[in-house]
N, C-alpha and C positions, 0 to 999 in steps of 0.2 A: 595462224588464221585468227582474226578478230572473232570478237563472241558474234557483235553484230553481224558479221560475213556468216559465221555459220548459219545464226536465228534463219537468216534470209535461206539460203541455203533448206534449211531443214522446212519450212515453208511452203517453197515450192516444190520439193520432195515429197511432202505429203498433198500439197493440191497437184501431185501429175501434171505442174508445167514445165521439168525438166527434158531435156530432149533425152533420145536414147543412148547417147555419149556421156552429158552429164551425170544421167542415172547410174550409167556402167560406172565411172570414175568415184561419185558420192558411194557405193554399195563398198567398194573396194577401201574407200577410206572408213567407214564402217565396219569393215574387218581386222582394220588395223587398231583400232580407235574403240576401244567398248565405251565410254565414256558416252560417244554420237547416238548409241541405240537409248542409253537412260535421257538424256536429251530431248529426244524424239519420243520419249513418253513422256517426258514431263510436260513437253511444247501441247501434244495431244488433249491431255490432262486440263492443258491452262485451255485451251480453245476450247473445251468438251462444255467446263465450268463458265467462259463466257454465254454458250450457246444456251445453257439451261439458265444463266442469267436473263436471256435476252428473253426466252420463251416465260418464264416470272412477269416479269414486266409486262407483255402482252399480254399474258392470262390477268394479271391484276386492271389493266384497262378492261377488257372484256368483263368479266364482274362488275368494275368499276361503271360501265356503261348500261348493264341487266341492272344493276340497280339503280339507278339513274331513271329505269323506264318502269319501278314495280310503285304505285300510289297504294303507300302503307294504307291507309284509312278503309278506300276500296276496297282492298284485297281483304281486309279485317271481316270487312260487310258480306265479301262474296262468301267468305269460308262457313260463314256462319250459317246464311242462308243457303248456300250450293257448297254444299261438302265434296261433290264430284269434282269441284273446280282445283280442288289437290289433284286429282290422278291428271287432271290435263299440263298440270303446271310442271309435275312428274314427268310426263311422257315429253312437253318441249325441255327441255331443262334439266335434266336430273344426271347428264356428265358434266355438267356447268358447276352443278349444284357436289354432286361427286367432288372436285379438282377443289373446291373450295373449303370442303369437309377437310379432305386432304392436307391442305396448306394448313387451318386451322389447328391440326392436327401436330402437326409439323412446329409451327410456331410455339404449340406447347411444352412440346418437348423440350425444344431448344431451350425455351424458358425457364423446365425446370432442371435442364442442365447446370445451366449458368448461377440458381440459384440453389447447387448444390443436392438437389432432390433425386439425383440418379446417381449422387456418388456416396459414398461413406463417409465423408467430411459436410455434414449435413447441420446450414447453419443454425435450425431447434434446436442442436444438440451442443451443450457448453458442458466441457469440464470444468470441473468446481477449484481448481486452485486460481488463491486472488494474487494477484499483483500485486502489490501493497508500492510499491517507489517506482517509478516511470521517470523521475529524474535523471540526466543523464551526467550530472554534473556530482550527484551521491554516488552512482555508479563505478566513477573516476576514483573516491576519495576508497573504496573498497581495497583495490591493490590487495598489499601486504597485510593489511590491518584483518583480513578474514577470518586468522586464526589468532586474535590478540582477546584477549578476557579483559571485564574491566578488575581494578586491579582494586575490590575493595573487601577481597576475604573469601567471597563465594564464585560460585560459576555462575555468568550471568551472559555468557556468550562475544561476539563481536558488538561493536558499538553502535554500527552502521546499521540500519534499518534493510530486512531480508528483502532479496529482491520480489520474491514467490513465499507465499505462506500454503501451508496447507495441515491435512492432520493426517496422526500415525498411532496406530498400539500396540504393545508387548504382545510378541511371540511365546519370548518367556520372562524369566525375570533376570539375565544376567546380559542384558542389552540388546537383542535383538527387535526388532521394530517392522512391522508392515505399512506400507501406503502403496500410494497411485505411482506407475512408473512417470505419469504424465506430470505430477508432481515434482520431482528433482529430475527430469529429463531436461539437459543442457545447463544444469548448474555445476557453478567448479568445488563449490562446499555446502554443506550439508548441519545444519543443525535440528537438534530436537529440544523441547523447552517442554520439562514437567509444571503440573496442577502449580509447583510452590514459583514457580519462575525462575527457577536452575535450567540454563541451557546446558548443552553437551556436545561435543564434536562426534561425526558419524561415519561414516564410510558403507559405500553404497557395496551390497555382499554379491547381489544375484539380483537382475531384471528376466520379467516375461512382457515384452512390450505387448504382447497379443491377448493378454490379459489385464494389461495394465496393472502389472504388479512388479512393486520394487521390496527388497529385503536389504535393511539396513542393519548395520549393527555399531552402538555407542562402543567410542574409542577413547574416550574424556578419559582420563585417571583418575579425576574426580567422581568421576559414576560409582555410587555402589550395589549393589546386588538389589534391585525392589521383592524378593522373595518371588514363590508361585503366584502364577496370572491366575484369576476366581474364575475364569472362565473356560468354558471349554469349545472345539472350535467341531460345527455340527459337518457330518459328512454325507447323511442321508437327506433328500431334497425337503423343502419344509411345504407348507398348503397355503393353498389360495388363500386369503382372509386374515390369515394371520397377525396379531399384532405385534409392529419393531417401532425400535428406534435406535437413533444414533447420537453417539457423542463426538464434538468437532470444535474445532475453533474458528470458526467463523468472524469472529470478536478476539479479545483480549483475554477473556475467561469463557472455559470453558463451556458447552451450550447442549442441549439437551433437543432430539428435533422429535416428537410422537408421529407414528402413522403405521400403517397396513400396508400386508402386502397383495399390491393390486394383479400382480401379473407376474407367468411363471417363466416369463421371457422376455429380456429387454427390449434397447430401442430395435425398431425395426424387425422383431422378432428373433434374438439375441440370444441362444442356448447358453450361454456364455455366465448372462446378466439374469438379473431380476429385476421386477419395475415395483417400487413404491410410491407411496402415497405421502411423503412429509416433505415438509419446507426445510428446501438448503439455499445455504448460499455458498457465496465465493469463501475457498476457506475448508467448508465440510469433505474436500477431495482427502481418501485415503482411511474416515473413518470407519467404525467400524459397525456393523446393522446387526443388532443383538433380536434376538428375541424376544418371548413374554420366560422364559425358565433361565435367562440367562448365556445362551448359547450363541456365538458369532456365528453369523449363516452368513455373510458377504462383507463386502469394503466397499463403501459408497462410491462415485464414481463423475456423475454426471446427471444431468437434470435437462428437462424436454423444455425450452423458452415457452412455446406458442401451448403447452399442453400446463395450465396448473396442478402444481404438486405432481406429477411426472418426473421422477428422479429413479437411479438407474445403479446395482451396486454387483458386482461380480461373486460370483456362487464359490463358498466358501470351499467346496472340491477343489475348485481350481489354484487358490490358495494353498491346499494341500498339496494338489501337483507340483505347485512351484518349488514348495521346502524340499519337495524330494528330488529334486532336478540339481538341487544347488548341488558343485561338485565340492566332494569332502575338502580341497586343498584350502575352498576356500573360507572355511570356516575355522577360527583360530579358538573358540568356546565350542562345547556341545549345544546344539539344538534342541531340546528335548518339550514336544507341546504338552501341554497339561489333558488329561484324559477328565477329571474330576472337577464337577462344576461345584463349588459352592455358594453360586446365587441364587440355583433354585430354590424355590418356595420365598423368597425373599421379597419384599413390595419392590416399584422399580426404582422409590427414592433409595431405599436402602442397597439393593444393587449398582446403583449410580456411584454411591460413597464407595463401596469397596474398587468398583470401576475406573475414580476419576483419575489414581495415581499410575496406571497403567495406559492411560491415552495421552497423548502426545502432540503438541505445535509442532511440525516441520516446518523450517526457516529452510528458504534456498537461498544463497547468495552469488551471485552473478558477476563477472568483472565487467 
């Protein structure tokens, strides 16, 4: 049987103009057929959604006509002088007035559906790794070339311009590295490029996408040991007010952002996250949100468009969660975090200096 043959069929089935024979014979195909019952609700479905189409449209005249007949000006004049003249307008009007609330209502919503305000991909909210090559013709020339060094004595990484840039700092000192998972999510290689512009090759150890954290660890044979990180990574929550900052590459050299922190919960209310108060840009994903004594309390994250200086960085516990999740196999070095901070008491330029050779450009390259 044609679809058209059924539609018709199912049609008259549901408006009861089938005789008592037809009925008997459609019921029995119906039994045979489960396909005809989901059918017959989707046909319900589609006529349900016409009908309250059609009742829109009239209710949008019916409005469209009540104001048509209200003379703004008047009405201005009456309110003023006869306040009573609301409860009258109330008592004709006010399921008129009701259904229109409603709709208005309605239309908000929808509104801020579509413009991401009722889901979690919520467009204020931008992660900080920059694009750096939107070329699709460099893209091409990547191939093979991903893991080729130039060839003039040092490590200086691939030739090609990274597809994603972002920033990362030592775990410890025998190559392991933290950033944003959103950072090297969906690249096929991975690089890191110290303060002196030595790239390195990396491999990606352990993600917590629900944290946005990635663990990386430098695989370069060139790489060698940068000694103990100065810093140490805090696990108790820090206080309203406080003052941070972060180191990132946002640029070509290294960059420095000052700010406070404004709030003990990220976007949206965030247990996750913390909100501060500095200027990032595309680039600062993955750094790291120091203290005033020295101490990593987060990794930058994300930053609020419409809200100035609203930027967003994940609570260094959860950082710790992560390291202790990675599973033993796949770590081919020990792990070991530094407990001993020594930048406390130290100014923040001076902190900075012992700091800058342990934070990191992440290069992603992309085929």
């Amino acid at each position: 049987m044609r679809d058209e043959q059924l539609l018709e069929m199912i049609e008259r089935y549901i408006n009861g103009e089938m005789t008592a024979d037809e009925r008997a014979k459609f019921d029995a195909m119906r039994a045979k057929d489960a396909s005809i019952n989901t059918k017959i609700s989707e046909h319900k479905q589609f006529v349900e959604m016409l009908r309250h189409y059609s009742e829109r449209l009239e209710l949008e005249n019916r409005l469209n006509a009540i104001h048509e007949e209200i003379d703004v000006h008047t009405l201005k004049e009456d309110l003023m002088e006869h306040p009573s003249w609301i409860v009258q307008l109330w008592r004709h009007h006010h399921s008129k007035i009701s259904v229109a609330a409603s709709i208005a209502i309605f239309a908000m919503l929808v509104t801020l559906f579509f413009t991401g305000n009722l889901t979690n991909q919520d467009p204020r909210f931008v992660q900080l790794k920059q694009e750096v090559d939107r070329v699709k013709v460099q893209q091409k020339r990547l191939g093979d070339k991903t893991d080729r060094i130039i060839s003039d004595g040092t490590s200086k990484g691939p030739a090609i311009s990274a597809k994603f840039r972002g920033t990362g700092f030592a775990l410890s000192g025998n190559g392991y590295i933290i950033t944003n998972f959103h950072v090297i999510s969906g690249g096929d290689s991975v690089y890191v490029q110290n303060a002196e512009g030595e790239s390195f090759h990396t491999k990606v150890v352990y993600t917590e996408p629900q944290y946005d954290v990635a663990i990386l660890q430098i695989t370069d044979t060139s790489f060698k040991n940068i000694g103990t990180v100065p810093y140490s990574f805090k696990k108790s929550k820090s206080d309203l007010g406080e003052d941070v900052y972060t180191l990132g590459y946002p640029s070509d050299d290294i960059s420095m952002g000052p700010g406070a922190l404004t709030a003990l919960t990220g976007f949206r209310g965030d247990t996750t996250e913390y909100q501060v108060s500095i200027p990032l840009n595309p680039g600062n994903s993955g750094g790291p949100l120091v203290d005033a004594n020295g101490n990593i309390i987060g990794v930058v994250n994300g930053k609020q468009t419409q809200a100035s200086g609203a930027a967003f960085a994940v609570k260094s516990n959860y950082l710790l969660k992560a390291i202790q999740n990675i599973p033993a196999d796949s770590l081919t070095k020990s792990l070991n975090l530094n407990t001993k901070n020594t930048l406390a008491g130290l100014s923040r330029p001076q902190q900075i200096k012992k700091m800058r050779n342990y934070v990191f450009m992440v290069k992603v390259y992309n085929q």
